[in-house]
Structures are given as structure tokens and as C-alpha cells.
N, C-alpha and C positions, 0 to 999 in steps of 0.2 A: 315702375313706369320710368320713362327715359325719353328723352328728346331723338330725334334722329334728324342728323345732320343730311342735307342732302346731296351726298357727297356723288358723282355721275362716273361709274366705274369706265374708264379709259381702254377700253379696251379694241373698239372698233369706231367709234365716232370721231366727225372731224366736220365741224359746223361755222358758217359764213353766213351772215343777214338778210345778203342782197347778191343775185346773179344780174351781172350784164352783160349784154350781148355778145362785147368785147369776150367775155370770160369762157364762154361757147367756143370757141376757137382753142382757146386752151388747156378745155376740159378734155376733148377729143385728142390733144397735144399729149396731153398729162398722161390718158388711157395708154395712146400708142407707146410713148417711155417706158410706163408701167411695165406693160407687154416684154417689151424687147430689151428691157434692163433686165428684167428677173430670167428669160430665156438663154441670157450670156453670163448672167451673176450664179445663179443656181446650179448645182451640179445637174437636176435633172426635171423641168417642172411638169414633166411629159413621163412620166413614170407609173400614174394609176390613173389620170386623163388626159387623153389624145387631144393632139394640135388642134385637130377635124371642132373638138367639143369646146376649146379655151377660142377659137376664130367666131364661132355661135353665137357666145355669149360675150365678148366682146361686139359682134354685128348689134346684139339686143339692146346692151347698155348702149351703143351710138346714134340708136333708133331713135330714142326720144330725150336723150342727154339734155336738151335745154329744155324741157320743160321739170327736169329733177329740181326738188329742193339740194340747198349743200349738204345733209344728213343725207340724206338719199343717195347724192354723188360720192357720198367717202365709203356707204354701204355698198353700192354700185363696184368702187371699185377692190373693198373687201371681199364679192363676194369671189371678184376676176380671181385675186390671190388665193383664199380659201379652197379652190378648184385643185390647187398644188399639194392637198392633203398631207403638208406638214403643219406641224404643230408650232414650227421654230420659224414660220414664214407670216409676215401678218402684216399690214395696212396698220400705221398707229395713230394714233390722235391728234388732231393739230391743236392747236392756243384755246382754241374759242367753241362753246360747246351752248351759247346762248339760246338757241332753238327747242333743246330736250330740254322733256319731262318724263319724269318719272311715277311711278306706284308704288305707294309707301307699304309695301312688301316683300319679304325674300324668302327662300326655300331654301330647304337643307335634307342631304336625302339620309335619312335614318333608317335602316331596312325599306323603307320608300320615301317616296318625296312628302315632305310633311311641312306647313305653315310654320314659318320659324321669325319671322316678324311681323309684325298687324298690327295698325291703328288700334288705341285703348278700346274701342266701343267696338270692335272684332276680338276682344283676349280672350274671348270663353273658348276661341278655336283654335288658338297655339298649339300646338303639336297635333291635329289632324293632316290626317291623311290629301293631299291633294290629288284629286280624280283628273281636274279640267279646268285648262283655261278658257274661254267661252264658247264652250262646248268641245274645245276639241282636249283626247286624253294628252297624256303627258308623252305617249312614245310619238305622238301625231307632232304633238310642240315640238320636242326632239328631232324630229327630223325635219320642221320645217323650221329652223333654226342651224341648223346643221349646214343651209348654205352660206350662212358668213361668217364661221365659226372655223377657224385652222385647225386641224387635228387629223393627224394619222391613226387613233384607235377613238372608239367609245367613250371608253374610261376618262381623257382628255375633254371630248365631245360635252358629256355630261357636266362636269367640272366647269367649263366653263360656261356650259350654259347660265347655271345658277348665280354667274357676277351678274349678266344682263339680262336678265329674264325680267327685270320690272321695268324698263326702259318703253316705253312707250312711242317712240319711233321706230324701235326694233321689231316687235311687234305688231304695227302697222305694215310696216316693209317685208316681213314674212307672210302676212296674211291673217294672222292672229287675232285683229281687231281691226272694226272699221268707223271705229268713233272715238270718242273719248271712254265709254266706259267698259271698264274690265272687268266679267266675272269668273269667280275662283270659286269651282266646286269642291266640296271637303267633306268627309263622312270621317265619323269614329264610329265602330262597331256597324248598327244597325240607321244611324242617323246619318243624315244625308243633306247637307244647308250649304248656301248660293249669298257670298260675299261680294258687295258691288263696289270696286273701287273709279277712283277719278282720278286721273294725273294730276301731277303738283307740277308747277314752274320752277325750273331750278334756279328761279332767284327766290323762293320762301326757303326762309332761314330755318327755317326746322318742323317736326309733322310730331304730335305727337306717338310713340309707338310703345309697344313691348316685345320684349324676346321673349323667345321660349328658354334661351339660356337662364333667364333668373327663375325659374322655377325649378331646376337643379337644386338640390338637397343640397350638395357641395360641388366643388370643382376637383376631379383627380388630380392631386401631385404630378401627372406627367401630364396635362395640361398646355397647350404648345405656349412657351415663355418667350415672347414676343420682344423684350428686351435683350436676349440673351443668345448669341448664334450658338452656340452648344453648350451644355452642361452637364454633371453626373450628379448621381446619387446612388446611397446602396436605397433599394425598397423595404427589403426583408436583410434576412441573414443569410440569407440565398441566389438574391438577386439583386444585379449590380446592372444601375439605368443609366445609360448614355442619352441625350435630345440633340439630335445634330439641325439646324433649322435651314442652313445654307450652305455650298460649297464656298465659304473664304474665310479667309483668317480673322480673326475677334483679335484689334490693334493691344488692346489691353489684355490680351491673353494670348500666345501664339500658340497653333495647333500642339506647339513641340512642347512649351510649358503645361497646356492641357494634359497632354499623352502622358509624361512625367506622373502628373494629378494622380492619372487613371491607376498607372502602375501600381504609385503608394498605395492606394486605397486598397486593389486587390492584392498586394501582399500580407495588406494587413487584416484581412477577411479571407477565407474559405469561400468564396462563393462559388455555386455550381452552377449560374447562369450569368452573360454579359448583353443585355440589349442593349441595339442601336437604333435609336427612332428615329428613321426620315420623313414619316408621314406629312411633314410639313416643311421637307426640303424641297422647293422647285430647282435649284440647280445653282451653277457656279464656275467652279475648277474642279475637276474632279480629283488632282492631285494633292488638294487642301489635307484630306485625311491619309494619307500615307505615314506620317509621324502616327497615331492611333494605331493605325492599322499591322506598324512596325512592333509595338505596345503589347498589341494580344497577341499576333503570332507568338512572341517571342514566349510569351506566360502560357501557350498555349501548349508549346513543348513538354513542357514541366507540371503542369495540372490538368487536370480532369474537369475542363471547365465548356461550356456548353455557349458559343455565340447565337444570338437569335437579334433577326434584322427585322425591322417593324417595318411597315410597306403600307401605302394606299393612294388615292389620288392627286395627292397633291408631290406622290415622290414622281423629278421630273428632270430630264434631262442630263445633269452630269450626277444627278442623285442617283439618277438608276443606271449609273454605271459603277459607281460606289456601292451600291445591292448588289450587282454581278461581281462586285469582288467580295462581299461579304459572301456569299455564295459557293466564290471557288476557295476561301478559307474552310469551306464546310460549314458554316452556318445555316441555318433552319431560317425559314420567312416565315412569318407570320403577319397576317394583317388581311387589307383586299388589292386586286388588281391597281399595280402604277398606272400612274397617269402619262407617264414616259414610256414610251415604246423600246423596246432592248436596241433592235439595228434602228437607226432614227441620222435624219436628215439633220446637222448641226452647224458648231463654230458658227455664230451669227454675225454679220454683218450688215448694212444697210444703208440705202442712198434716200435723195431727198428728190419728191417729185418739184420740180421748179415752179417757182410765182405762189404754190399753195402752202410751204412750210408743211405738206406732212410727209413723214420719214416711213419709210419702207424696211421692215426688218426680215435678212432672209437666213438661208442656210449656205454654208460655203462648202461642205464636204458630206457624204455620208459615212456613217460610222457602222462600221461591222463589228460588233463585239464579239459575235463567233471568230473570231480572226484571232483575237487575246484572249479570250477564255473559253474554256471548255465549258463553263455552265451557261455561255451564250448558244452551243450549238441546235436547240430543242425550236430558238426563238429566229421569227424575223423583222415585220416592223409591227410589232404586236405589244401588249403590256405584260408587264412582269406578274405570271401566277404565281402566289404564294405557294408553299408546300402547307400549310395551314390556314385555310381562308376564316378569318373573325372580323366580321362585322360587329361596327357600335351596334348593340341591342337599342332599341329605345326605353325601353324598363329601365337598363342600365346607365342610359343619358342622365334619365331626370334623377336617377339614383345617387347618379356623380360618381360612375363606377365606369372606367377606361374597358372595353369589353375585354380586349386582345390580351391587354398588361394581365387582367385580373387570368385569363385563361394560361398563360406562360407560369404567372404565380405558383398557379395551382395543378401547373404539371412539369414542376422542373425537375431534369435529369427524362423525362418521358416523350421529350419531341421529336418527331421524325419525320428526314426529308421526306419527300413525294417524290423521288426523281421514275423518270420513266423509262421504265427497263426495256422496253420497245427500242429505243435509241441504240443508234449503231455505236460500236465501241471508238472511243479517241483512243490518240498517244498518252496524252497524260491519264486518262481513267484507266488506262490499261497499266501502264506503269504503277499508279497507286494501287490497285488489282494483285498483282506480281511481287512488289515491295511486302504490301500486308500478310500478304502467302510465305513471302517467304520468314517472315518476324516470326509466324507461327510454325513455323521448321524451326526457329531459332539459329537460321541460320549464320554464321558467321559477316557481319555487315561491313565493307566497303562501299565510299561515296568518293563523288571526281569532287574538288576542293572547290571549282566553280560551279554555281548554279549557271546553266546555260540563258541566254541571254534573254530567251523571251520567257522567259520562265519568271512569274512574277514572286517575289518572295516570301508572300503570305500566301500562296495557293496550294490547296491542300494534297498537293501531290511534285509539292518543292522538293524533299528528299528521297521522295522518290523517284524524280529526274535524273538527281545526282545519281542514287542507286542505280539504274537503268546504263546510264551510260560509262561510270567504272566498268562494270563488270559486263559492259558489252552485251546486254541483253535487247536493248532499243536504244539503236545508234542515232544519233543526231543526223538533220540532213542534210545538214554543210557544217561548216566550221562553229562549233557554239550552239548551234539552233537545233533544238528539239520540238519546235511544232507541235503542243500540246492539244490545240484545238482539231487538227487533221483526223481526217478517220481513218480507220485502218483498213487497207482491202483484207482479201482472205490467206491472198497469197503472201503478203507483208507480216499478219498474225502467222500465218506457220513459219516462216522463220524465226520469230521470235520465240513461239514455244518452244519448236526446236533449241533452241538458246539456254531458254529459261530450264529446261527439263534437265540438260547438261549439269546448269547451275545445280540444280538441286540436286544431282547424283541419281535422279528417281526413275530413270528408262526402264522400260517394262520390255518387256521381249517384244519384236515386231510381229504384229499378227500377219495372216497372208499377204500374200503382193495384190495389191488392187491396183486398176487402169481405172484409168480416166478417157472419155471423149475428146476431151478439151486443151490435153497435153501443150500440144503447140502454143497455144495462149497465153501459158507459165513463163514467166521471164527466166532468165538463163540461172538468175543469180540465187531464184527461189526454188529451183526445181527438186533438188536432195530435200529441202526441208518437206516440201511439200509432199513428194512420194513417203518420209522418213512418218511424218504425222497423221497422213491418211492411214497409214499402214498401222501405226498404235490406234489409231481410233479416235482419233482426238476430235478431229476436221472431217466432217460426215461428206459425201458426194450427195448430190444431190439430180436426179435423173442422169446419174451416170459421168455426171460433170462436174469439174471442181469450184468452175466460175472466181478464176482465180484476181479477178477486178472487181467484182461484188465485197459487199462490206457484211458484216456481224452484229449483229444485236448485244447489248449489255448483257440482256437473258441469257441468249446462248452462250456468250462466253464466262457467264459465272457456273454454268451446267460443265463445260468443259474445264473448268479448273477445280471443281469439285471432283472430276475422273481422275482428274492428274492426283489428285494427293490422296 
């Protein structure tokens, strides 16, 4: 048993004692700012809802604005911003929060949402299953919670529900409750029991509670260390653990002396696996881990070593863009859906609504990571799919068994991506494609001594850029630039087979002359290649047409490079 502090998580509240009259004038002052700061600060707040829908609910809030409590007015104008369905935009807290209470309970979702703190004379229900908060289920709560909560995916949505979900003005303002008292339905198995809590004041110094965490057997080794922004250890003999917790530098440690760390360790070990656990990074600089990331490429050349990126909802913002380069290293995910969206609204800034002291935090730019990498092309403002989805078990919680770690353990050297072979072929997967074909010819290797610019240098398909462009197989498309993330049309692949085929000396006689429909449509510069590949058979017609601005599947093009060789 443990005291529990009542600590009022800050995340959408902003409370004031007393409204006067005078403050009626200001509040409507405040709204319109609100409004028309974030419609000239935001790159786009009209992107998944219309002007028509943010003018509405602006009218609704000014409808009865002085009769709000201040909790109600900072919700009010949470929910205006929440409407922007970014995650990086959000109404913060002001000084004074003397109005809430709370219910000395929280949840934690373990294959489902389960009781994870209760008052001692509730503990026989720790880790049950929560059905309903009174009476309504958990997806009803989700979604009526969902209007003042920022977020561009679920995954997000969820996550943060579980900081305020015992908030008791929260609650009230959703619809949730219409008194003081709160019940939480819970069932384990076949039993089915109706917990009735009462808000506390958040001036009591403390509520007696327990967790479900002390009923853990132990606590796993990779355990998020809250002291410590990243650290390593080997697990086994096999597997080498990275905990990355933030994007910035540890003053006492600099990423560069870290990555040093890492080296020694794996030169002086054999190991066949490297995990990077961000499951408990929300974000940062993203360019904090570029020393590391310099670290394994470079070991990566030289051993037979296997990266695997740990993922789930708390990885966020410049964290999952740190995943998308672990990604385009070739690394495995493992874990569940980020809490971070790939393409995502960012670079945060924010101004201050005047006379109230509360700060407005938004987004300054959108970021396309399909733009920089190719493992971004699949995604758009969506969370990051694991190629391995593991979920904490709950057996395995109270076990004090890490689900995911313990499942990497016991299948290293055996993980494999998920990538979707549906997906149209890029410059860089195609060049990595060509490059590994040709190792397997053993053919004779030439590289241009620059990697081209955008071409980042732990991405799994860096030498094979180089390769590409030496030997003039996929030309850059201006000076330096090879556009790895681009996709390729049909007619841009036949001339690089063309190319490619050369390279390898491996021409097959040309079968008949086939025509095309669609001739005219061929650019001038593609036309020999395109007649030279249709004719071997490479580049199939398709109702008579070559559809030379259409793009290629992964599939298909590993099906035609399996005819080439």
C-alpha cells in the first residue's frame, strides 16, 4: 500500500475562482485570438475540419460563455483547438487549478483497459478488466472524450485519455457524470462488480491507494529508467539492449561518448541482435541519435548483426522519426502501434492568450517523411505498424516478463520485416533490388565516392545509391540528388532494366516486335528502352497498352528480376 499524491495531470485544464462580468468581454476577446492566431500560426487548421464546422462551434462556445465555470472556459476552448486534429496543437494549463477533483483511480490498458490504481478497500480488483464508466463502455468514454483531447491517430487518442480519465470535471464536461459519484464496472472471468468512487479536493494531501504494479513478481531489466535518458546493456550473449527515453543529449553523457560505449561493447561480444527501445520516447530533436545511428551502420557492414526497434504508444513525435530511420537501416519493429503519426503536423511553437496567462502550443510546419525515406512511402498521418505486433500480455505483467524483449530473445537471427509487397517500387528499393542481384552475379563492384545528398548514410540502400549511379544504372535527377523516396513510373523502370541488363552482359535474344496503343505517350528519351524490354519480355502490356506514367508493384518487379537472371 502507498499513499497517492494528488498530483492534477496538466494537460487540458486552466482554473480561475471567480468570473466577472468585466471577464465576459474578454473571454469572447480570448476565443476570437484563439481563432485567428492559430488560422495564421498553423500551417493548416482546416485540413480534416472545415471552416463551416470550427465557425459552429465557436458560435456554441459564445452562446452561453458567461455562464461557464473557468474549467469549463479552458475546456471550451480545448475543445475549439482539438477540432485541428493534431496532436502537437493543444490549449495548456494556466497557474491555478483550485477547482478540480479528482478519483483516486487510473487505468492502464493491458490487452484491455484494466484497474491499475484503487483505494485499499477496492484491491481485490486490481487488474480487472474495466467494462464501464457509469454505464457507458470504454469505446462510448473514448469517444466522448475524444472532443478535447489533440490527436491525429487513436493510438495518441487512447494514450492520452488514460492521464485524465479520473478528472472529474473532465467527465462532467463530456457527459460522463452528472454528480459526484462515479461507477467503474470490472469483471474478471465470469464475475461482474460495480466500484463507487467520490471525487477528492485537490487540496487532500493524499488518498490512500495501491497499484497493480506491486503485485509484479519482479520488475524486467528493460523497465523504463526514469533517471536515465538512454542506456545499454547486453541481455543474453545474443542480445545487445539500447533504452532510448528522449530525443536529447544526457549533459553527463553526450550521444557521441554514448555511441563510443555501444561500439566497445559490441566488438567485444558476438551478438546477433541490437535493440532500440523507444517505447517511452515522446520526442525531442530527432537528430540527438545520429552519433548511434553512425555506430551500427558502420558495425553493420562488417557483422551479421540484426537491428530491431521497440515501438508503442508512447513513441512520439521526433521519436517516430527516429523509427523511420531505424526502418530504412533495415531494422525489424517490434512492439504496437506509435503514438506518433509518420507524416504529422510539428516544430512546436506557441503564443499566450492575453489577461488569462494560458499558452497555446501549436504546429509550425508539416513533416512528410515519405519525402526522406522510403520506409515512409506506405504511411500518411497514420501510426507506425510494427512488422511484429507484441503486446504486454498480462500474465506476463504480473509475471515481470517485458512481452516483446522476451519474444526478440527467443527468436533472434528469425525476425522478419512485414513490408508490403503491394507497394509501388521506389528509386532507392529498386537500386537496393539491382545492387543485391548484382553481388549475387558477383559482379565486378564500382561506387561514385560521394553518397548523394539526400541519401541518408545509415539507409539500407546507401551503397547501393553509390552503385547505381557509377555505373549509370539510375541517374540522379539533378546534380547529387537521387530521390530515393520517388516512385518509379514504367517507363523510367525500362530504362533502367535496360541499363541494368547491359551491366550484367545477360541480353536474351529479342522476342517479336510488339506495338503498343499508347506509343505517343512514351517520352522521347524512354522509347528504345521501352520497345528493347517489352520485346524480351520483361515489361508486360497490358490491354494492349504500355501505360508508360503508371507505376509498379514491389511484387511485380521482384517476379521480373527473377526472369532476368
Amino acid at each position: 500500500m502507498k499513499k497517492l499524491m494528488i498530483i492534477i495531470l496538466t494537460v487540458l485544464l486552466c482554473a480561475f475562482t471567480v468570473v466577472h462580468a468585466s471577464e465576459i468581454t474578454e473571454r469572447e476577446k480570448n476565443l476570437d485570438f484563439l481563432y485567428e492566431t492559430l488560422k495564421e500560426s498553423h500551417p493548416n487548421i482546416f485540413y480534416s475540419t472545415s471552416e463551416k464546422e470550427f465557425i459552429k462551434r465557436k458560435a456554441e462556445i459564445k452562446k452561453n460563455i458567461n455562464e461557464k465555470s473557468n474549467v469549463e472556459y479552458a475546456l471550451d476552448l480545448q475543445s475549439l483547438v482539438a477540432m485541428v486534429n493534431d496532436s502537437h496543437t493543444n490549449v495548456n494549463t494556466g497557474p491555478a487549478l483550485k477547482d478540480v477533483n479528482i478519483y483516486p483511480f487510473s487505468i492502464r490498458h493491458i490487452e484491455t483497459w484494466v484497474l491499475d490504481v484503487i483505494g485499499t478497500e477496492y484491491e481485490e480488483y486490481l487488474g480487472w478488466e474495466i467494462v464501464a464508466l457509469n454505464g457507458y463502455d470504454m469505446k462510448t468514454v473514448k469517444n466522448k472524450m475524444a472532443s478535447i483531447i489533440s490527436h491525429d491517430n487513436d493510438v495518441w487518442l487512447q494514450r492520452q485519455l488514460r492521464q485524465i480519465i479520473n478528472v472529474k470535471e473532465i467527465l462532467d464536461y463530456v457527459g460522463i457524470i452528472k454528480d459526484d459519484e462515479l461507477e467503474i464496472t470490472v469483471k474478471k472471468e465470469n464475475q461482474e462488480k460495480t466500484i463507487s468512487l467520490h471525487a477528492v479536493e485537490t487540496s487532500a494531501d493524499t488518498v490512500d491507494v495501491v497499484y497493480l504494479a506491486e503485485k509484479r513478481s519482479q520488475q524486467p531489466k528493460t523497465t523504463k529508467d526514469k533517471s536515465k535518458i538512454y542506456f545499454s546493456m547486453p541481455l543474453d550473449g545474443n542480445v545487445y539492449y539500447i533504452q532510448y527515453n528522449a530525443c536529447k543529449e544526457d549533459k553527463n553523457l553526450p550521444m557521441e561518448t554514448f555511441s563510443l560505449n555501444v561500439q566497445k561493447d559490441l566488438e567485444s561480444n558476438e551478438y546477433e541482435t541490437v535493440v532500440i527501445d523507444l517505447r517511452n520516447n515522446t520526442g525531442g530533436s530527432d537528430g540527438v541519435i545520429m552519433p548511434l545511428l553512425y555506430v551500427l551502420t558502420e558495425y553493420q557492414k562488417n557483422n551479421d548483426i540484426q537491428i530491431v526497434g521497440l515501438i508503442g504508444e508512447n513513441t512520439f513525435s521526433s521519436a517516430t522519426i527516429n523509427v523511420m530511420m531505424i526502418k530504412e537501416m533495415g531494422g525489424i519493429l517490434v512492439g504496437t502501434y506509435s503514438g506518433g503519426s509518420v507524416d504529422h503536423y510539428g516544430a512546436v511553437d506557441q503564443f499566450e492568450l492575453p489577461h488569462l496567462n494560458i499558452q497555446v502550443g501549436h504546429s509550425t510546419k508539416y513533416i512528410e517523411i515519405d519525402s526522406l525515406f522510403d520506409s515512409g512511402i506506405p504511411y500518411g498521418i497514420e501510426p507506425i505498424k510494427p512488422d511484429i505486433i507484441k503486446e504486454q500480455t498480462y500474465d506476463d505483467y504480473i509475471k515481470g516478463i517485458d512481452t516483446a524483449v522476451h519474444y526478440i530473445e527467443n527468436n533472434t537471427g528469425k525476425l522478419q520485416a512485414n513490408d508490403d509487397k503491394s507497394l509501388y517500387i521506389s528509386r532507392g528499393k529498386l537500386a537496393h533490388l539491382l545492387y543485391t542481384m548484382s553481388l549475387e552475379n558477383n559482379q565486378p563492384l564500382e561506387y561514385a565516392k560521394e553518397t548523394p545528398k539526400d541519401v541518408f548514410f545509415f539507409t539500407y540502400y546507401e551503397e547501393a545509391s553509390r552503385w547505381a549511379v557509377k555505373n549509370n544504372i539510375i541517374v540522379g535527377k539533378s546534380s547529387n540528388v537521387f530521390a530515393p523516396s520517388d516512385l518509379l513510373t514504367r517507363e523510367e523502370l525500362a530504362v533502367v532494366l535496360d541499363r541494368f541488363v547491359s551491366y550484367l552482359n545477360m541480353e536474351p535474344a529479342e522476342k517479336q516486335q510488339l506495338s503498343y496503343s499508347d506509343g505517343k505517350d512514351i517520352s522521347i528519351w524512354a522509347k528504345d528502352s521501352v520497345q528493347k524490354i517489352v520485346n524480351m519480355g520483361y515489361l508486360e502490356l497490358e490491354n494492349e497498352k504500355f501505360n508508360p506514367k503508371s507505376h509498379i508493384t514491389i511484387e511485380k518487379l521482384e517476379n521480373i528480376l527473377e526472369n532476368i537472371k
